[in-house]
C-alpha positions as CSV (number, residue, x, y, z in Angstrom):
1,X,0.0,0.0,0.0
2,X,2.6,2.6,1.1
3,X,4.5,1.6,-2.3
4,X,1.5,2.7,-4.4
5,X,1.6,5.7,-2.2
6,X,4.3,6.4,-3.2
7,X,4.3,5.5,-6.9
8,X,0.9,8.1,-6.9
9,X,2.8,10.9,-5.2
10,X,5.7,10.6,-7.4
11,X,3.1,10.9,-10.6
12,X,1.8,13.7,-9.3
13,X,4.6,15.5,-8.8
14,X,5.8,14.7,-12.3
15,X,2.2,15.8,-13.2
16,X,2.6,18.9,-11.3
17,X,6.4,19.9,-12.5
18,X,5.5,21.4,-15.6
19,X,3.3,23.9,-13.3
20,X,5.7,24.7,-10.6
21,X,8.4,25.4,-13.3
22,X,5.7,28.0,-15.3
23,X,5.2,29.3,-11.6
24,X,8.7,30.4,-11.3
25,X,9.4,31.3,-14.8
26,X,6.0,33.6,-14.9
27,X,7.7,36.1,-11.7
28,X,11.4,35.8,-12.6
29,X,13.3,38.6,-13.7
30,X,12.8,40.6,-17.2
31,X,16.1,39.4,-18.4
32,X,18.5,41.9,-20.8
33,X,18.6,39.0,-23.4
34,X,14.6,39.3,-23.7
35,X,15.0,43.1,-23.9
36,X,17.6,43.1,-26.5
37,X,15.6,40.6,-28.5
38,X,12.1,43.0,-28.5
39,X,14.5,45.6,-29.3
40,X,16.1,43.9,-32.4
41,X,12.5,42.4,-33.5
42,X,10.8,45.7,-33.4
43,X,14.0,48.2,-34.6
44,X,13.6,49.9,-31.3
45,X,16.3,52.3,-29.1
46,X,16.1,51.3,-25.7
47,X,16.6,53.7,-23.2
48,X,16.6,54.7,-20.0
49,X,13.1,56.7,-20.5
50,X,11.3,53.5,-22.5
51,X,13.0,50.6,-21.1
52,X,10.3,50.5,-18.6
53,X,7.3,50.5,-20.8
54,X,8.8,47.4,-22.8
55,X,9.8,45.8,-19.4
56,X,6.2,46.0,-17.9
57,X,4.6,44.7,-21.3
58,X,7.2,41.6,-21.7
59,X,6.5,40.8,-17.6
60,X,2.7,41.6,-18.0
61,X,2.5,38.9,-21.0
62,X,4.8,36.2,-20.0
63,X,2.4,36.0,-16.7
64,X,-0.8,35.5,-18.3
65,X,0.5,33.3,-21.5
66,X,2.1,31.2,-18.7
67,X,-1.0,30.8,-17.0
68,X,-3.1,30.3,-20.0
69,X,-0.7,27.8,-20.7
70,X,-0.8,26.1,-16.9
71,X,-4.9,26.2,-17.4
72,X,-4.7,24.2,-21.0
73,X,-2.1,21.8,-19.7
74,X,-4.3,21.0,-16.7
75,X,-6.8,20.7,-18.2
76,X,-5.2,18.2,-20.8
77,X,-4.4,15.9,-18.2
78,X,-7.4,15.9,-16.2
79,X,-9.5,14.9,-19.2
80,X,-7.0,12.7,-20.1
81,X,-7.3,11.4,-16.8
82,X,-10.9,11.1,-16.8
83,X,-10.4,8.2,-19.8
84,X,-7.8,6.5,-17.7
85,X,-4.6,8.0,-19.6
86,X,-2.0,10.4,-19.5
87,X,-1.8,12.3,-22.6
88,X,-0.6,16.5,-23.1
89,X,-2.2,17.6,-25.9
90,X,-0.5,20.6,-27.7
91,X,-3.6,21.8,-28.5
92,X,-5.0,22.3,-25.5
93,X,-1.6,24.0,-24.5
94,X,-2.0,26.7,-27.5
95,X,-5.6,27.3,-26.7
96,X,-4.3,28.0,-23.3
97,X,-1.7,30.5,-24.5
98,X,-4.3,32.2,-26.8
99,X,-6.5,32.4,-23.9
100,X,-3.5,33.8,-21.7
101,X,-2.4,35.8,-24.7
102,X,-5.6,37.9,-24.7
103,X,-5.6,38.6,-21.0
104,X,-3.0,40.0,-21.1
105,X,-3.6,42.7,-23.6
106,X,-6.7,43.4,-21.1
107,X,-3.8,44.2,-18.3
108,X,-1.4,45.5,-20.4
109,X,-0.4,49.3,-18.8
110,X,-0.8,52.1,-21.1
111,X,1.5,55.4,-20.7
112,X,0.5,57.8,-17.9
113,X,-0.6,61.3,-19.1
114,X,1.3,64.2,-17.6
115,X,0.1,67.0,-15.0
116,X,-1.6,68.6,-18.2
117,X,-3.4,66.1,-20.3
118,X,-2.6,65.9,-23.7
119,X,-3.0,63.0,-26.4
120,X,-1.3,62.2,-29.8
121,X,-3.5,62.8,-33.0
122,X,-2.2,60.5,-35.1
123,X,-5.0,57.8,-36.5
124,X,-3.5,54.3,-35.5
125,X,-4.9,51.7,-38.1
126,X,-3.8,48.0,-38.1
127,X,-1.6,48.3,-41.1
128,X,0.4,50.8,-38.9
129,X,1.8,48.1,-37.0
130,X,1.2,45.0,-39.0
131,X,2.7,44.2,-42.7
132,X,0.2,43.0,-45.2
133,X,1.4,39.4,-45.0
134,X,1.0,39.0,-41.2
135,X,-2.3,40.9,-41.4
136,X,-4.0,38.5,-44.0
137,X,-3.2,35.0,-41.8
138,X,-5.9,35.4,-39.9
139,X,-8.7,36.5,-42.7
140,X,-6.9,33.9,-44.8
141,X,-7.6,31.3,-41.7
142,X,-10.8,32.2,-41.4
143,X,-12.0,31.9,-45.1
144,X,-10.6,28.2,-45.2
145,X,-12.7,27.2,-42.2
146,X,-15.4,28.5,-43.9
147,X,-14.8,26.9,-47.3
148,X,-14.9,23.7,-45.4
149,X,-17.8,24.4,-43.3
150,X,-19.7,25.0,-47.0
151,X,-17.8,21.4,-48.3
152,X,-19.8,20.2,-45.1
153,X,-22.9,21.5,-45.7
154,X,-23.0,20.4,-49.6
155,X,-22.1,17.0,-48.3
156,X,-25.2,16.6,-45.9
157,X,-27.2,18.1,-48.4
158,X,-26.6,15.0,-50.4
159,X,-28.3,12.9,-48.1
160,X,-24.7,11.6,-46.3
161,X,-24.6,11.7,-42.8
162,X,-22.6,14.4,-41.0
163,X,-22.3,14.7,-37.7
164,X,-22.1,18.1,-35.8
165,X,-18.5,18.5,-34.8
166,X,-17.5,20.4,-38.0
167,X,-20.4,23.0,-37.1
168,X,-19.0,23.2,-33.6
169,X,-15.2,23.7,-34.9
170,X,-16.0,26.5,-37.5
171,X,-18.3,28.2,-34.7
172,X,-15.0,28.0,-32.2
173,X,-12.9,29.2,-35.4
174,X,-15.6,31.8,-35.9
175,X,-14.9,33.2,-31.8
176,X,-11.5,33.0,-32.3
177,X,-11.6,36.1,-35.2
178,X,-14.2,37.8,-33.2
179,X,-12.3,37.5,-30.0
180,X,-8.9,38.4,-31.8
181,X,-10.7,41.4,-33.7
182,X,-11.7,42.7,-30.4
183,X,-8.9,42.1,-28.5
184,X,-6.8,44.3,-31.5
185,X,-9.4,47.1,-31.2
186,X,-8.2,47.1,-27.4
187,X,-4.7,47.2,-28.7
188,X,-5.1,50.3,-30.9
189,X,-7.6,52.1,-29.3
190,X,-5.3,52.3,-26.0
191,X,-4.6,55.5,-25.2
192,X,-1.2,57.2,-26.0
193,X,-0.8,60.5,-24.7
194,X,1.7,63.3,-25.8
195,X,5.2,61.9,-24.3
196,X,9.0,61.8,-25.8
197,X,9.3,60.5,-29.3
198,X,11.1,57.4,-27.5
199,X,8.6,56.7,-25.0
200,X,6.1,56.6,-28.1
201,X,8.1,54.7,-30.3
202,X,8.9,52.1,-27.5
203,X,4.5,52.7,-26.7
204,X,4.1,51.5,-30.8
205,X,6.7,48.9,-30.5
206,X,4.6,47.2,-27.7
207,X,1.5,47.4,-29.6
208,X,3.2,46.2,-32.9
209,X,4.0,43.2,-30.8
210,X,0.8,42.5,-29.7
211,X,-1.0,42.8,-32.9
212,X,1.3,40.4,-34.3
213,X,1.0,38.4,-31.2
214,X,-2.6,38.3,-31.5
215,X,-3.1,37.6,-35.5
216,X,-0.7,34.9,-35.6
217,X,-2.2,32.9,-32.7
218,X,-5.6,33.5,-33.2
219,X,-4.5,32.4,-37.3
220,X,-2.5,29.4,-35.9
221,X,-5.6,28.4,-33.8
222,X,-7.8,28.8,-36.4
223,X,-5.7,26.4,-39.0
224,X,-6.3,24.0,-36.2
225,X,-9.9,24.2,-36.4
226,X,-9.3,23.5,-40.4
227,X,-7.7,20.6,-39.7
228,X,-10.1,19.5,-37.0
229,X,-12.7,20.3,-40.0
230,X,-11.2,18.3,-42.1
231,X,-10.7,15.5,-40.1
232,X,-14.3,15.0,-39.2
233,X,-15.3,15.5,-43.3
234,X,-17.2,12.5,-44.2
235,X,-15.0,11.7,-47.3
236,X,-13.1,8.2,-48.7
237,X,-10.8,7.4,-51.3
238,X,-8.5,9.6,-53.0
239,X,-10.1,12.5,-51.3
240,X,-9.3,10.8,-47.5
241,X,-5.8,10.3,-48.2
242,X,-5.4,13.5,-49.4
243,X,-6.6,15.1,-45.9
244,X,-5.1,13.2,-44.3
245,X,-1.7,14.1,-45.9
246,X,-3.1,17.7,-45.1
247,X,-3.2,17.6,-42.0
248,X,0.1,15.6,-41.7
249,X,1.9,18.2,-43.1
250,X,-0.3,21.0,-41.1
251,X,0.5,19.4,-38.1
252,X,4.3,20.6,-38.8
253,X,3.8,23.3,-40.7
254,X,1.0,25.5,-38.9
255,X,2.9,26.3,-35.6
256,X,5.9,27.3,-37.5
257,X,4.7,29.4,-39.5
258,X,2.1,30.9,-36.8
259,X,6.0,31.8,-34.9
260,X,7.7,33.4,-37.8
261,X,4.5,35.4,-38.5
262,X,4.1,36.7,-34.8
263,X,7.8,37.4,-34.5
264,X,8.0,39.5,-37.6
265,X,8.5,43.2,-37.5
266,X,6.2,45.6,-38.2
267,X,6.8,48.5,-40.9
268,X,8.9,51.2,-40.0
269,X,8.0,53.6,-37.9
270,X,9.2,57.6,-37.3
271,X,11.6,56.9,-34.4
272,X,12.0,53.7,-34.2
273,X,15.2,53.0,-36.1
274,X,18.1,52.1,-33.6
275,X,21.5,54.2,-33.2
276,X,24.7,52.4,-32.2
277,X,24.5,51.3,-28.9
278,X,21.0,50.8,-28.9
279,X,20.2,49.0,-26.1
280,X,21.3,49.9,-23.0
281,X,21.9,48.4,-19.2
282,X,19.4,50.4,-17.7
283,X,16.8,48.8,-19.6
284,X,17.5,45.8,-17.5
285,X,15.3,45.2,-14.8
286,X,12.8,43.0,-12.6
């Protein structure tokens, strides 16, 4: 008896590492490394006047994306569980990040106005912050769930039977743009009052990040969905072994390409481009 004991609290503990360790990454230090890399990524000059904006953003979104991600791993193995297994299921872990990703643009701080309130008047549109390519994965996402929603609906029209997960998966594709839409309206529509031109260029940087952030995951998620689609397509043949291939090669190709596209940088921005000796040591902090 005390063996099994023992056997169960070691499991659990392996369970549980995975959590502890996000734990203890999520309230670690904002490392100069990460710094440097947001500064290179976006084409920003860190200084002593910015470094805290992009220090509070990079802590503010590593805490919820870690948590997301703690939420959609327990949740993996507690349903797992539930069947009498122990799987991880990645997909579950993205969801969790997305989930995480989106907080976090909720808490995200926004500069402080001054003792007399004043506020830029420049318009701030997506295509401010986001290339054209990064900004059409998500629409492009979104039109191939619904292509194969439509292939689903002309093939129970035909009299085959078709069950209701594809309907369910292009409706969770379909919250994912909505939720992502709104999410970058929060983004843009943040306020940005009058400050230094490299407070706001480190203030656009941040939101830059988070739009591409947001697209790419909310893309990569959708993609998922497609494949999900796909999957539950009553099809045979040729036209099976051809999803299936699909979704073989989707299964590498989708979160790699969802990582270059949300680590791209945005279009140039007044202010942004880096002297020598860009980055600096006071932009290294908890």
């Amino acid at each position: 008896m005390s063996v099994r004991l023992g056997v169960l609290g070691l499991l659990g503990f392996i369970a549980l590492a995975p959590v502890l360790l996000a734990i203890h990454y999520s309230y670690g230090p904002v490392t100069r490394f990460r710094v440097a890399r947001f500064a290179r990524r976006q084409n920003l000059t860190i200084t002593p006047d910015n470094g805290g904006t992009v220090i509070r953003y990079l802590a503010t979104t590593r805490r919820w994306r870690a948590a997301g991600i703690v939420v959609g791993y327990l949740a993996s193995i507690t349903i797992s569980a539930l069947h009498h297994g122990f799987t991880i299921s990645s997909i579950a872990l993205f969801a969790g990040w997305f989930v995480g990703a989106l907080a976090a643009e909720a808490r995200v701080a926004h500069l402080r106005h001054g003792e007399r309130r004043a506020a830029s008047l420049t318009v701030r549109r997506p295509a401010t912050y986001v290339g054209p390519v990064a900004r059409a994965y998500l629409p492009v996402a979104a039109g191939l769930s619904a292509l194969v929603a439509l292939a689903t609906a002309i093939v129970a029209a035909s009299g085959r039977p078709v069950g209701l997960e594809g309907l369910w998966l292009f409706l969770l594709a379909a919250t994912v743009v909505v939720l992502v839409g709104l999410a970058g309206r929060v983004v843009l529509r943040r306020p940005q009052p009058a400050a230094a031109p490299d407070v706001i260029a480190a203030d656009d940087a941040v939101r830059s990040r988070s739009l591409h952030a947001l697209g790419a995951a909310g893309g990569t998620l959708v993609l998922y969905c497609v494949m999900a689609q796909l999957a539950v397509l009553p099809t045979s043949g040729r036209a099976a072994e051809a999803i299936t291939a699909i979704n073989g090669l989707g299964v590498l190709v989708v979160p790699v390409l969802g990582y270059v596209l949300a680590t791209l940088r945005g279009p140039d921005r007044p202010g942004s481009a880096p002297p020598a000796g860009a980055v600096t040591t006071e932009a290294v902090a908890r």
